[in-house]
N, C-alpha and C positions, 0 to 999 in steps of 0.2 A: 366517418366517425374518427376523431379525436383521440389515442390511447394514451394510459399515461404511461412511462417509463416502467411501473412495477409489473402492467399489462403486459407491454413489450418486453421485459426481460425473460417474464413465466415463460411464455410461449415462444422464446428463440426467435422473436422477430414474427409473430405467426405464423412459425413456421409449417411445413407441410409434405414430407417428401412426396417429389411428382411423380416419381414411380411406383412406390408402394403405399401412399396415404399416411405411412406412419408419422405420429406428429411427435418424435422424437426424431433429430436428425443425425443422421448414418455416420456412420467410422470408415471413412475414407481411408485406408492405410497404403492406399500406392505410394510405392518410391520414385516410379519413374510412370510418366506419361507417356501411350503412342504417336509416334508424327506421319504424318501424309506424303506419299510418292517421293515428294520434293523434301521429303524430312523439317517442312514445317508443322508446328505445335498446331495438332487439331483442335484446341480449346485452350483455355486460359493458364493450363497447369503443363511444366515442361518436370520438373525435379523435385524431390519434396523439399529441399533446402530454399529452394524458394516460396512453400508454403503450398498448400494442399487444397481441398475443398472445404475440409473439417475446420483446417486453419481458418480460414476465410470466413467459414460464418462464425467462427468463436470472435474474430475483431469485428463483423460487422455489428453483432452485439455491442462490444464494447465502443464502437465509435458511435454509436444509437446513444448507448447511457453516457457520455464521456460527451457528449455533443463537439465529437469530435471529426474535423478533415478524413479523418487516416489514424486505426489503431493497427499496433502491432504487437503481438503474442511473442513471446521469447522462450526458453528451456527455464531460464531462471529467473529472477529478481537481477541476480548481479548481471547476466549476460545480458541485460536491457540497457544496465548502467555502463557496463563497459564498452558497448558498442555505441552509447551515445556518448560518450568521451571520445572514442575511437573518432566521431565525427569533427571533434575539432582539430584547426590549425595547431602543428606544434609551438607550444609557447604560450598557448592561448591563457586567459588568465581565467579563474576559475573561481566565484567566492561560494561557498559551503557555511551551513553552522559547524560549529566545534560538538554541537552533543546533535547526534544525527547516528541512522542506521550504520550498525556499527561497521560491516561488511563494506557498504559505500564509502565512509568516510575509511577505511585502510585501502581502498581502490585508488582514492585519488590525495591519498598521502603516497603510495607507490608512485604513480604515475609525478608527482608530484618531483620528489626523492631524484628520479631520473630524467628531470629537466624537463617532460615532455607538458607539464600544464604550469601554470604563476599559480599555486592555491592560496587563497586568503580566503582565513576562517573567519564567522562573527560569531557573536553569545545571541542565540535564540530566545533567551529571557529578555533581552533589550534589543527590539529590532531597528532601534536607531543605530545600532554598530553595522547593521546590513551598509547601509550608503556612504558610511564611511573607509569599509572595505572592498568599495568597488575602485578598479584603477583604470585608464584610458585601454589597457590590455581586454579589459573582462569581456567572457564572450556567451558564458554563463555561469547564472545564479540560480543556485540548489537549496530550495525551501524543504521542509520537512511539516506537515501541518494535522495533528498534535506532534509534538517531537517525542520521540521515543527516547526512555522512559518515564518523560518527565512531566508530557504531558501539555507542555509549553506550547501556545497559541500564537500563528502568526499571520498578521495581516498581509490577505495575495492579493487583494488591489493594490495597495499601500506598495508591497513589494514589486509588481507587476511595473507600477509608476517609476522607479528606481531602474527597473530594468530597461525599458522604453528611450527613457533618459539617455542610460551610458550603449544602448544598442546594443545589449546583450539580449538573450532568449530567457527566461524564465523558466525552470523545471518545478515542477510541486512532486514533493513524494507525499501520495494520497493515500498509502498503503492504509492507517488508520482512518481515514474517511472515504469509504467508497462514493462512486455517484448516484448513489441513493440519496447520501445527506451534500453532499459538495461536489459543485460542478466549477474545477478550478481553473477551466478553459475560458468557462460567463466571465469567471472575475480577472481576466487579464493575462493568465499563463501561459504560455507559448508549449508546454507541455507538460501532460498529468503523468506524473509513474504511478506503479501499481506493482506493488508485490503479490500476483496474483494466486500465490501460493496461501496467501490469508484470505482477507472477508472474501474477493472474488471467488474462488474456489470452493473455501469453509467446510473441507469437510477431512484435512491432513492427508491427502492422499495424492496430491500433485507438486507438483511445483512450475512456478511461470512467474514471466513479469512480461511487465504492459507499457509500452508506449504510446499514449495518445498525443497527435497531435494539432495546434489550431491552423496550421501552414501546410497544403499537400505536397511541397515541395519539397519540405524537412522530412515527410513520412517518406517519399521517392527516397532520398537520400540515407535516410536510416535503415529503409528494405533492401536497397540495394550493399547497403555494407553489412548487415542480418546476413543477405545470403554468402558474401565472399566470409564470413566469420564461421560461419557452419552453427547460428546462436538459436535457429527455429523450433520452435515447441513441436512433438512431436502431436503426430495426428491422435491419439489415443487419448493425450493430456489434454488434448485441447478440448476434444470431446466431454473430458470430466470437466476441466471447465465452463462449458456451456451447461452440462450437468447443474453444476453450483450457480451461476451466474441465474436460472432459473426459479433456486430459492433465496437468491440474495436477498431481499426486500422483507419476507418476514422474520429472518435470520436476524438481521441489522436491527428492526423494529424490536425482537425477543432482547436481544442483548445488551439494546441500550435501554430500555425500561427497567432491567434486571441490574445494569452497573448503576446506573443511577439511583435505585432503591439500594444497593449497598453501599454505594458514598455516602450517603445520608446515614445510613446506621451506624456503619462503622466510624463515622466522624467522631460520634459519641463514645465509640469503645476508650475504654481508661488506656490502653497497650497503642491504641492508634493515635499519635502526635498530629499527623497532618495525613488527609486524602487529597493526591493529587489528582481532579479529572474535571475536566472543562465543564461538564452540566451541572456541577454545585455554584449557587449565586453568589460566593465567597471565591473561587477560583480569578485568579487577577484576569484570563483571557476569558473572563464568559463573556463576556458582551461580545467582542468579534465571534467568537464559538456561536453563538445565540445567530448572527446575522449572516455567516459563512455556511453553519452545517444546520440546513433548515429541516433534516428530516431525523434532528436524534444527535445524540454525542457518544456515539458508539460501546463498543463492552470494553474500550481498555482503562483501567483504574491503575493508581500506586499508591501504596500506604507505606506512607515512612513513621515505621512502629519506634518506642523506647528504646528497645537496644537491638544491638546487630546479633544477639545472642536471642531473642527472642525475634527475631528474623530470619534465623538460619534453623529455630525449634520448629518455627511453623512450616515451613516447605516439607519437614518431616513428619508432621502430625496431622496436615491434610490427608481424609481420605478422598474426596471427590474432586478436588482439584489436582489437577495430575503437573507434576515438575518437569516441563518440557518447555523445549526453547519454539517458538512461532506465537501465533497468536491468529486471531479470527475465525478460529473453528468452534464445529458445534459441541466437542468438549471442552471446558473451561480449565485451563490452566495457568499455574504460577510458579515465578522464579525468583531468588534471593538473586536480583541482576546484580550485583557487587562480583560474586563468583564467574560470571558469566562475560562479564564487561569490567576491565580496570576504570577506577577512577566517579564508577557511582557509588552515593553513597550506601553504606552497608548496611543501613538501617532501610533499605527498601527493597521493597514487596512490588513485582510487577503480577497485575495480575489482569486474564483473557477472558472475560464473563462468554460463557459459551448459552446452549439454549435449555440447561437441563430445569428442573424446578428450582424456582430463587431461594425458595424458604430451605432445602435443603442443600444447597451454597452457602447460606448465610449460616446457618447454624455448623457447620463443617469449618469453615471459619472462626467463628467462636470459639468451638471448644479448642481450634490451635492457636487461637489468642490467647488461653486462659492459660496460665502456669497449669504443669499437672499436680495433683493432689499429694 
C-alpha cells in the first residue's frame, strides 16, 4: 500500500517500538555508546555528537518528506547555516538576497567582512538580478522562498537553472513552506534548509534547523563537519521534533485556510494599504506560489497599514495575537518588524496565523485596527 506523506509523517514513519509496541518513539538520551572486547562500536551509534537514535529517526522523517538523500537535524537554524558555510572553500563566492533571514544574512556578511566568502547580494523582488550576481567564483546560491518579511516569491526551477549553469549548489530556505506544500529538492535545489524551530516543530518549544540534501555525498560531508562543530540537536529536541513533525499537515492545512481568509478581509480594512501573502490572486508571485506550493500558501501574512503610528498601536492593542519574534506555531503572533529588523518598512505588520479560531483572530485584529474611541 501506497502512503501519502501526511500518513507517513502522523505515524513517524509507521513507526512501532520493537520492544515495547509503543507507537510513540523513545528518547534515547545516551551520551556515549558501549564498544566490544576490541573497543569496536557494537552498533551504529559511538557519541551523541554524532547523533543518536532519536536523532536518526527525527532526519529519517525529514528525508521521507524533504524527498531527500540525507537530512540533518541541528541545535539551531543558524548552526545548520553556519556549518554549511563552514563547508566551503575559503574564498568561495557566495550570492544571497539582500532581504532574507535576518540572522543568515549577518552570518555571511561576517563571514563575508573577514575575507572568508566573495558575498554578492541580489533584490529578491527581481529575480533576474539573481544571474547577474552570480561570478565564475560562486559556489553557492541562497534562495529564501517566501522571503521574509515580505513575502516575495522566487522561482526554484528558474533559480536551480542559474545554478547548474555557473556549478554552484543551490540552498532553498523552506522555513516558510514546509514539505507539506513544497518539495524544493523535485524543483532542482541541491538543498532544502529548514528552521525547524517554526512549522516543523510548531509548537515554540524547540529549536533546530535542518539540512536536507539531494547529493548523499554533501550530507557525508556536512555530518561529518556537524560532528567536529559540536552543532547536533540534542536527543530530547529531536524527539519534540518528531513530536511536531507528526501534526505538521493539519497545522499547515489550519493556518493556511485561516491566513488566507484574513488577507481577503483585511485587504478591505480602510487602515490596511496593502496585504502582502502569496495566496491573494493580486500578489505579483501568485502564479509561481500557485505551481511551487501545491498544498496551501501557509499562515505568514504582512500588512502594511497607513501609518507606522498605527503599526506600532496595534502590536499593543492585540489581545490574542501575541508580540514575539518566530513564527509557525500553534499560537498566532505579530511584530512591528521595523523594531526588530533595520531597514523594513515601519508601516508593516508581520504576522504568524497560528491554529486558534479565525473569527476570533479576525475580530482581535479589528478592533487594533480601529482608532480607539
Amino acid at each position: 500500500m501506497t502512503l501519502s506523506p501526511a500518513t507517513r509523517a502522523a505515524q513517524a514513519l509507521c513507526h512501532v517500538d520493537p520492544t515495547t509496541g509503543g507507537v510513540s518513539p523513545a528518547i534515547d538520551l545516551s551520551a556515549t555508546f558501549v564498544r566490544d572486547g576490541d573497543y569496536a562500536a557494537r552498533g551504529p551509534y559511538i557519541y551523541a555528537r554524532d547523533g543518536g537514535p532519536t536523532v536518526r529517526q527525527a532526519e529519517a522523517v525529514l528525508a521521507d518528506l524533504d524527498g531527500a538523500a540525507d537530512s540533518l537535524v541541528f541545535a539551531s537554524g543558524m548552526a545548520a547555516i553556519t556549518t554549511l558555510i563552514e563547508s566551503l572553500e575559503p574564498g568561495a563566492g557566495v550570492v544571497a538576497p539582500a532581504v532574507m533571514y535576518h540572522g543568515g544574512r549577518s552570518w555571511l556578511q561576517r563571514q563575508a567582512a573577514r575575507g572568508l566568502i566573495d558575498l554578492r547580494p541580489f533584490d529578491p523582488s527581481d529575480q533576474s538580478t539573481l544571474a547577474a550576481a552570480v561570478t565564475p567564483a560562486t559556489r553557492l546560491i541562497w534562495i529564501e522562498t517566501p522571503v521574509n518579511p515580505t513575502w516575495d516569491i522566487l522561482d526554484i526551477a528558474a533559480a536551480a537553472r542559474v545554478a547548474k549553469a555557473s556549478g554552484a549548489n543551490l540552498a532553498g530556505d523552506c522555513t516558510a513552506a514546509p514539505p507539506t506544500t513544497l518539495q524544493a529538492l523535485s524543483l532542482g535545489a541541491d538543498i532544502a534548509f529548514h528552521s525547524g524551530t517554526k512549522y516543523l516543530g510548531g509548537h515554540s518549544d524547540l529549536t533546530a534547523g535542518v539540512l536536507s540534501t539531494a547529493d548523499p555525498a554533501l550530507g557525508d560531508t556536512l555530518r561529518a563537519l556537524r560532528t567536529l562543530m559540536g552543532t547536533v540537536i540534542g536527543a530530547f529536541e529531536a524527539w519534540l521534533l518528531i513530536r511536531g513533525l507528526r501534526t505538521l499537515f493539519l497545522r499547515w492545512e489550519r493556518a493556511s485556510t485561516t491566513a488566507l481568509d484574513l488577507a481577503r478581509t483585511l485587504s478591505q480594512h480602510p487602515r490596511v494599504e496593502t496585504v502582502l501573502y502569496p495566496g491573494l490572486e493580486t500578489h505579483p508571485g501568485h502564479s509561481i506560489a500557485r505551481a511551487q506550493m501545491v498544498g496551501g500558501f501557509g499562515g505568514m501574512l504582512s500588512l502594511l497599514v497607513d501609518t507606522p503610528e498605527t503599526a506600532a498601536r496595534v502590536v499593543r492593542q492585540t489581545k490574542l495575537w501575541l508580540p514575539a519574534t518566530s513564527l509557525g506555531g500553534v499560537e498566532s503572533l505579530i511584530e512591528h518588524r521595523h523594531i526588530i529588523e533595520a531597514g523594513i518598512d515601519p508601516r508593516l505588520l508581520r504576522l504568524s496565523t497560528g491554529i486558534e479560531a479565525p473569527e476570533d483572530l479576525l475580530t482581535d485584529l479589528v478592533q487594533a485596527l480601529d482608532p480607539p474611541a
